[in-house]
C-alpha positions as CSV (number, residue, x, y, z in Angstrom):
1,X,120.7,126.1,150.4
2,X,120.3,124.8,146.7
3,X,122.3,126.9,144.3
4,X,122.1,126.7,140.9
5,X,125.6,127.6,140.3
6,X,126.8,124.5,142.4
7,X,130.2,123.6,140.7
8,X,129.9,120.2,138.5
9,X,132.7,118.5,139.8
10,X,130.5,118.7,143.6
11,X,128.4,116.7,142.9
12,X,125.4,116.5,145.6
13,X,125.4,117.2,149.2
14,X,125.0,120.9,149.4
15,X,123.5,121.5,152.6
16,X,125.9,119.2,154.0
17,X,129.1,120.9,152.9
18,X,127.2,124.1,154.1
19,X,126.8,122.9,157.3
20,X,130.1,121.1,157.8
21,X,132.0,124.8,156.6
22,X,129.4,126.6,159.0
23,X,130.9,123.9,162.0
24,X,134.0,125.0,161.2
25,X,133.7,128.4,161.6
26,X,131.9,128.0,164.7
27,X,134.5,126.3,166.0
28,X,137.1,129.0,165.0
29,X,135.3,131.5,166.8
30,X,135.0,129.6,170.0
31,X,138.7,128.6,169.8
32,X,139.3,132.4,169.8
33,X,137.0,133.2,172.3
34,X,138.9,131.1,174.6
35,X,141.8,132.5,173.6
36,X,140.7,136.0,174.6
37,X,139.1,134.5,177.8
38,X,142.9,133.2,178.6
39,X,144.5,136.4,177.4
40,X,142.2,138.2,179.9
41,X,142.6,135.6,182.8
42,X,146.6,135.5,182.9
43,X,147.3,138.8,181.1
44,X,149.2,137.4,179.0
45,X,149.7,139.0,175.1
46,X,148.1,137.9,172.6
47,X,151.6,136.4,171.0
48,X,151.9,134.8,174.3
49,X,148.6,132.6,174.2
50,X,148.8,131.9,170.7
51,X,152.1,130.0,171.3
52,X,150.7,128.5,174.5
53,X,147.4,127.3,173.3
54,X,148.9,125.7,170.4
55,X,150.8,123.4,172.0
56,X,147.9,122.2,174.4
57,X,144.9,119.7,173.6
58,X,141.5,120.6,174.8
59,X,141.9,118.7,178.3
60,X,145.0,120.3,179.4
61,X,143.2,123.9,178.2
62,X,140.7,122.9,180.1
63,X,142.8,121.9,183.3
64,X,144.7,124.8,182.9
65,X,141.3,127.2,183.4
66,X,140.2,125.3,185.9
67,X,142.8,126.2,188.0
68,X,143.0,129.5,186.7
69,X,139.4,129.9,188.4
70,X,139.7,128.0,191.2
71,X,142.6,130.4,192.3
């Protein structure tokens, strides 16, 4: 993904920015999948997971749907 109208002060490393700001964005949208997924398991609002998810790390999100599924 050359472009000639790279800004000068980035130098090098394209592709790599590219793919570290696609990762990114991937992530996002996985982050809100699970969010949706949650929303739909509990049916709880959407205010309601956002506050909840952000103060969980990944393991205890991930606790929390295994027992969401196991019940």
């Amino acid at each position: 993904m050359s472009d000639p109208k790279w800004p000068w002060y980035l130098p090098g490393w394209h592709d790599d920015i590219y793919a570290i700001g696609m990762i990114g964005l991937n992530y996002c949208q996985l982050e809100t999948a699970f969010r949706h997924l949650f929303s739909a398991s509990t049916g709880m609002s959407g205010f309601q997971v956002e506050a909840f998810f952000q103060r969980l790390q990944n393991d205890a999100r991930l606790k929390v749907f295994d027992q969401l599924y196991k019940a």
